[in-house]
N, C-alpha and C positions, 0 to 999 in steps of 0.2 A: 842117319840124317845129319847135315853139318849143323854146328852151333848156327851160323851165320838164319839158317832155315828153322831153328826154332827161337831164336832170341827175338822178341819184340823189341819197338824201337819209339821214342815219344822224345816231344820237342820239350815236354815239362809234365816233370812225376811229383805230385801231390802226395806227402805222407800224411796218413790220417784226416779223417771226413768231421773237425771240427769247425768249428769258426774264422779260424786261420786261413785253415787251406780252404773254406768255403768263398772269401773272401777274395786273395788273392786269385782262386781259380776264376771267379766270376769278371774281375777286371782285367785279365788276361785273355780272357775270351771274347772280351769287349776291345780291346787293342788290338788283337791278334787273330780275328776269329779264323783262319787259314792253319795256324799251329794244332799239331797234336797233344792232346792233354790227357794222361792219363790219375785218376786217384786211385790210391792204394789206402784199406781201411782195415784193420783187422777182425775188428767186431762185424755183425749182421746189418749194424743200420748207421746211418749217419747220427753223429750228435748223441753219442752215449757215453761219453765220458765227459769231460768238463762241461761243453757246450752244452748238456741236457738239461732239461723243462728243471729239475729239481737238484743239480749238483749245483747250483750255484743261486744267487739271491734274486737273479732278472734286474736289479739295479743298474739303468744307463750313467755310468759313473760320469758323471760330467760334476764333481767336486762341488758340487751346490749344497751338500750336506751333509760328505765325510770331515768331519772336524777332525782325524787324525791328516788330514791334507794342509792343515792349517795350524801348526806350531806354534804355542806361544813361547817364544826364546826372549829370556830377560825382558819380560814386560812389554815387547813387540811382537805383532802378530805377521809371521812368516805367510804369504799366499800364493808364491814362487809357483809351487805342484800344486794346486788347487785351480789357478788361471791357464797353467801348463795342460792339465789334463783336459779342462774345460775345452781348450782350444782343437785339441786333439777327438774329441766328442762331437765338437762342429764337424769338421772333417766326414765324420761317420752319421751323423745327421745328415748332411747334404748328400752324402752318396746314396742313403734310401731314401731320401723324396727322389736320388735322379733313377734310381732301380725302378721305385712305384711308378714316373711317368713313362718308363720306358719296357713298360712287361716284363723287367726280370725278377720282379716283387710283385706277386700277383694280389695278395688277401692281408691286407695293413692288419688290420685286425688282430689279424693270428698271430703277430710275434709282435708290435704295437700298441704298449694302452697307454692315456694320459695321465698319470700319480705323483700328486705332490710329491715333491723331495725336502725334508723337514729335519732340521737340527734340533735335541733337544738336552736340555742341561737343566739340572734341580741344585740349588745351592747356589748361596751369595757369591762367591769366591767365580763358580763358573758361568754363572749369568751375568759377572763382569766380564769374563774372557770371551764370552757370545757374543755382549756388547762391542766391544773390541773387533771383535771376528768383523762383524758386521760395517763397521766402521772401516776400516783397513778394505774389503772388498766394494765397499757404495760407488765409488768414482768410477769401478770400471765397467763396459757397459754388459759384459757377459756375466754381470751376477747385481745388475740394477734393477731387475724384477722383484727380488728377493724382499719380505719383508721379515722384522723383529717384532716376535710377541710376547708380553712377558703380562698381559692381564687373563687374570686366573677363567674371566668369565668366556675370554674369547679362545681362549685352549679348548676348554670346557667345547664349545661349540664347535672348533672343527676336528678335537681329537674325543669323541665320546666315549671311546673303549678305556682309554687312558687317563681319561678325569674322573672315570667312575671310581670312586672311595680312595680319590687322591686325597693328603692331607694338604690342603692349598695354604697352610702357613709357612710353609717351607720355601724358596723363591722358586719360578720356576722359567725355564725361560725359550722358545722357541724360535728359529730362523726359517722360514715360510718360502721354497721355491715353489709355485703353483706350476711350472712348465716341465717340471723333470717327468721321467717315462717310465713304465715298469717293460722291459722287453724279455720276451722268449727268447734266447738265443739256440734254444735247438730247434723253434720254427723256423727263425731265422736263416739258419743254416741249414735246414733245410730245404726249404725254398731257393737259395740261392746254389747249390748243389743240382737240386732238380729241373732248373736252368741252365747252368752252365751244360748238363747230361744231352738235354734235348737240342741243345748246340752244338753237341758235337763230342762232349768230353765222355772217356770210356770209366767207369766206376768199379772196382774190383772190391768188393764186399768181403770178409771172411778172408782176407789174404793178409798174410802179416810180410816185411820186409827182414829178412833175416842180416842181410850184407848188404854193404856197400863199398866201392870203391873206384879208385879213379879207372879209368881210362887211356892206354897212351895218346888214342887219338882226338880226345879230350872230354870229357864230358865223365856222365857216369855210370858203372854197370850194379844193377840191383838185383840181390836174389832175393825173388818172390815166390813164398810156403803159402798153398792152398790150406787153410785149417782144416776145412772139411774132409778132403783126399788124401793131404800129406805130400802133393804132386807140388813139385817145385818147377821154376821158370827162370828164363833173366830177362832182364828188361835193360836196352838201354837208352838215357835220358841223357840231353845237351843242359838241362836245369834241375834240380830237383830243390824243393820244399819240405822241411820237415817242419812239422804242426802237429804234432804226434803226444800235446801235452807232456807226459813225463815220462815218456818213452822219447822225447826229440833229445835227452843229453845222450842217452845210451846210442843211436845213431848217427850222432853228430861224432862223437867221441870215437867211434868206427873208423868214419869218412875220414881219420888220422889228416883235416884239418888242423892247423897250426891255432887257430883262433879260438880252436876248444878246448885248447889245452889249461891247465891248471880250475877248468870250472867244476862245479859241483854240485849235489842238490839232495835237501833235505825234504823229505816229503811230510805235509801235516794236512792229515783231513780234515772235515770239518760234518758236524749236524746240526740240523735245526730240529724246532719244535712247529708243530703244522698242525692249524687247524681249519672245519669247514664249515663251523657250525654258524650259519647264517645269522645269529645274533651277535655272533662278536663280526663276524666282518661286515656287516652293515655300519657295526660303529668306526672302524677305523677303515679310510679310503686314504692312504698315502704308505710313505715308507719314510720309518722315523730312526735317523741313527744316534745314536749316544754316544757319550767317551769312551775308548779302549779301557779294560783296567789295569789296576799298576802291571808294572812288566809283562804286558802282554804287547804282542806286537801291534801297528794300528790296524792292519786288516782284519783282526777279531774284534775290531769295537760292534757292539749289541746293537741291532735294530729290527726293528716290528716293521714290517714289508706287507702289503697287500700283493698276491700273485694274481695272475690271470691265465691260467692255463687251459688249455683249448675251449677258450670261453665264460670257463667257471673261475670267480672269483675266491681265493685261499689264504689265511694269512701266515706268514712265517715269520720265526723269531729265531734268532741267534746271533754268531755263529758259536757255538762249541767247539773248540778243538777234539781233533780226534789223532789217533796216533798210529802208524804202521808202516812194514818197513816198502810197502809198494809203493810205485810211481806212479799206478794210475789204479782208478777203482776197481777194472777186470786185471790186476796186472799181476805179478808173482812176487812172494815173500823174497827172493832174493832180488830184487829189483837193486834195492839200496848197497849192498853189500858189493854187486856188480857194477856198480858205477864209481868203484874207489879204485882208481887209479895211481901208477904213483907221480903224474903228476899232479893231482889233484889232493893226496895224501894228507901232508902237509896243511892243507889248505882245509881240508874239512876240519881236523884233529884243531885246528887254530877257532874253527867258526864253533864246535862243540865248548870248546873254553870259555869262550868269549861269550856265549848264550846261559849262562846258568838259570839264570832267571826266568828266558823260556821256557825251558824244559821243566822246571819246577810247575812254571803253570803248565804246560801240558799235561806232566803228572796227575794234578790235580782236575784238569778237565777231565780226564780218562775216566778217571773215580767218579767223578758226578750220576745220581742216579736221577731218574726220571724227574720226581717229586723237588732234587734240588733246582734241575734244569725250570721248572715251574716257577721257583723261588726267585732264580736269577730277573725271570720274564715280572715278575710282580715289581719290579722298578720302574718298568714300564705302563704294565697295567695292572694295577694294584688288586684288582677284580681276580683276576687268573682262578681256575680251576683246574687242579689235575686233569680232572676226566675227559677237558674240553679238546686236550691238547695230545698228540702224538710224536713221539721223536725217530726221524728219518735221518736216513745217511747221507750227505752231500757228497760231491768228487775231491778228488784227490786232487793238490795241490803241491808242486814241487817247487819248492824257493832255490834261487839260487845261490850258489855259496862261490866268493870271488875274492884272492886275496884276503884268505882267511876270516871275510866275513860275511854275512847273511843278508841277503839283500829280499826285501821286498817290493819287488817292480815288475815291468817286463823287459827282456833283453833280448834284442835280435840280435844273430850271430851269422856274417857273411863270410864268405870265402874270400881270398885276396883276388879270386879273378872271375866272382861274382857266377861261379858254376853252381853252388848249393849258399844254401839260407835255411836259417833255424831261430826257433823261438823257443824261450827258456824263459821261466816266471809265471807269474799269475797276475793278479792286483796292477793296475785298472783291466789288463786283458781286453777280453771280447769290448768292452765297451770304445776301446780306443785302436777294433782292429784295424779301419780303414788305414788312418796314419800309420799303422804300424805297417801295412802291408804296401804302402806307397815308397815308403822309403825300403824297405825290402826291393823293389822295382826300382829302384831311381840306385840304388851302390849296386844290384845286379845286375842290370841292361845302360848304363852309361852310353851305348852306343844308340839305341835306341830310342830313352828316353825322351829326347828335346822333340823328335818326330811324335811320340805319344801325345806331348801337353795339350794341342788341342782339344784331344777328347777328353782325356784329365779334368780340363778347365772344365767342361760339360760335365763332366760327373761331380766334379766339388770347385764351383766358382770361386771361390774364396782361396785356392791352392796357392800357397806362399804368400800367403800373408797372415798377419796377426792381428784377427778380426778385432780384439781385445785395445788396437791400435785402430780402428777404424769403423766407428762405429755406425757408419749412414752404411754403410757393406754390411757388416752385421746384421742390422735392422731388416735391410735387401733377403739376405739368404735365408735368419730367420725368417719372413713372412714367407718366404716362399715355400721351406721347411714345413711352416707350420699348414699351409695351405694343403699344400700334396698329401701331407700324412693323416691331416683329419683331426692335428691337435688340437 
């Protein structure tokens, strides 16, 4: 039989069935619904690595109360990435109220709940820099909701879990967003997965992509390992997507694009502490972040999270670092070892120098046993009981290392002629995937694009512009936001 007779053929190959490629496949199907789409997933289900119910916090980051977003630099409060991300979060707001009215988000509910988003800081020194925070964010209108609470009785009242056998001599001082969300993002994703399917897109479960490469006649040919059989396939795609979490550098790095050269990635787990016991989550109904500690990077700053997963309410604390040399949770101990290239050699050996600090605390996470993880949470909720509490494993996280240093962000990676796209990082992620996956579309379909905007504009009114700059818009997409999704 000729190659030509078993090779399949698609207009756009989705790697991996997380939030990314849930995202991007969904808007593409909306643009395009004539195109063929195939996803490629290695595991059995969608949303089991990053994107799942329990590898990551469900916190809609929209910068209302990571105070590592917010830098105090020589006595000025930095809110640069804190408005940035915010803005980036509208985006992704407005694209599920337009999924919700349009049946490609069927059940709000399931990956949707309403949880205050809440800063909180003990100590004179940083209940000035709250203050501060606060001050430096009032003027603009995407963080004019927000209030400042620093009286011990009204903490007390809406944080119960946390003012139990608090010592309130100490200052203490809270930043109150009543509008932030707790989201599922593996209902999310899958919902939006189980949509794009029943439109038309083909799902390949239990397939891993082993190769990639170009094409003379442009585009690109993929080999595709059946896990189950061991039967292998080619596929070839005019687009492909990788969304592969921390499997997308080892692919990208393949595709012997130019644009992935010199990148790199350190992988750092993470766990929480998880409890169900109806008395403490009756007390606490928000998600409360603190300061990172010294040298620790900002995306480990601690907070007490109320979840909501398949309806039942849970709280989580953390995060913990965790340490190992894979890339992704199901993924192989040489993960890391196989992503050292030599152009990237250099570059990692430069980021390992340059982190001492980190690593020390990683060390030090690793060692943490149960009882201490407890002790950490007791800054929080000074009540805490071992027994109340369980520690889980969260996903795997790969940072990228660039220019021999460590970046904590996300980074999309384009071809120079917009035939494949990748994403590399974690932190803000899923929460700012829509932007992320717009502009993935807008540097890979240039030709297309400006014919897209109209529906664009229907999917996120607000597209180009900076709502942050316009606040009767603002007000507009919020209500309408808040209407559709039942905030």
């Amino acid at each position: 039989m000729s190659d030509s007779a078993t090779t399949a053929k698609a207009d756009v190959v989705l790697v991996g069935a997380g939030i990314m490629s849930a995202t991007v496949g969904a808007l593409l199907r909306r643009l395009e619904p004539g195109w063929s789409i195939t996803l490629v997933e290695r595991l059995d289900a969608a949303a089991a690595e990053s994107s799942g119910s329990w590898n990551n916090a469900g916190t809609g980051h929209a910068g209302l109360c990571e105070l590592f977003y917010t830098p105090d630099r020589d006595g000025s409060i930095d809110v640069s990435k804190a408005v940035r991300v915010n803005e980036q979060f509208q985006v992704t707001r407005q694209f599920l109220a337009y999924a919700v009215e349009n049946g490609i988000l069927t059940d709000v509910r399931g990956f949707l709940n309403p949880v205050p988003h809440v800063s909180f800081v003990q100590g004179a020194d940083e209940v000035d820099y709250l203050r501060r925070r606060r001050q430096a964010l009032s003027d603009n209108p995407l963080f004019a909701r927000t209030e400042l609470i620093e009286d011990a009785h009204e903490f007390a009242r809406r944080l119960p879990l946390m003012a139990a056998g608090r010592d309130f001599s100490r200052p203490v001082g809270l930043n109150w967003a009543a509008d932030g969300a707790d989201i599922d993002f593996g209902a999310l994703t899958r919902q939006l997965i189980g949509y794009a399917v029943q439109a038309g897109t083909t799902a390949l479960f239990g397939h891993e992509v082993r190769n990639l490469s170009r094409r003379r006649q442009g585009g690109w040919s993929l080999t595709i390992r059946n896990r189950r059989t061991g039967q292998s396939r080619k596929l070839h795609a005019k687009f492909v997507f990788v969304g592969a979490g921390g499997e997308a550098l080892r692919l990208l790095q393949r595709s012997g694009i130019k644009e992935a050269k010199g990148f790199g990635g350190f992988p750092i787990g993470g766990r929480f502490l998880r409890s169900a016991n109806p008395a403490l989550v009756e007390g606490h109904r928000a998600k409360v972040y603190g300061m990172p500690a010294s040298g620790a990077p900002g995306v480990t700053a601690p907070h007490l999270d109320v979840r909501i997963v398949n309806g039942k309410p849970w709280l989580l604390f953390g995060p913990f670092a965790d340490w190992s040399t894979k890339f992704l949770k199901h993924g192989r101990v040489s993960d890391l070892a196989r992503s050292v290239k030599p152009d990237n050699l250099l570059s990692m050996v430069g980021a390992g120098l340059g982190n001492r600090k980190l690593v020390n605390y990683l060390l030090g996470q690793v060692q943490l046993t149960h009882p201490a993880r407890v002790d950490a949470l007791r800054q929080f909720a000074p009540s805490a009981v071992d027994s109340d509490w369980q520690t889980v494993a969260a996903g795997q996280r790969v940072q990228v290392i660039r220019r021999g240093k460590l970046e904590f962000d996300t980074t999309v990676l384009t071809a120079s002629d917009g035939s494949i796209a990748g994403l590399l990082g974690a932190s803000p992620g899923a929460s700012t995937a829509v932007s992320a996956m717009l502009d993935v579309l807008q540097r890979c379909f240039p030709d297309r694009y400006q014919s897209w905007l109209p529906t664009l504009k229907q999917m996120v009114p607000s597209l180009g512009t900076a709502l942050s700059r316009e606040p009767a818009l603002f007000d507009e997409v919020w209500a309408w936001g808040t209407k559709v999704l039942e905030l």
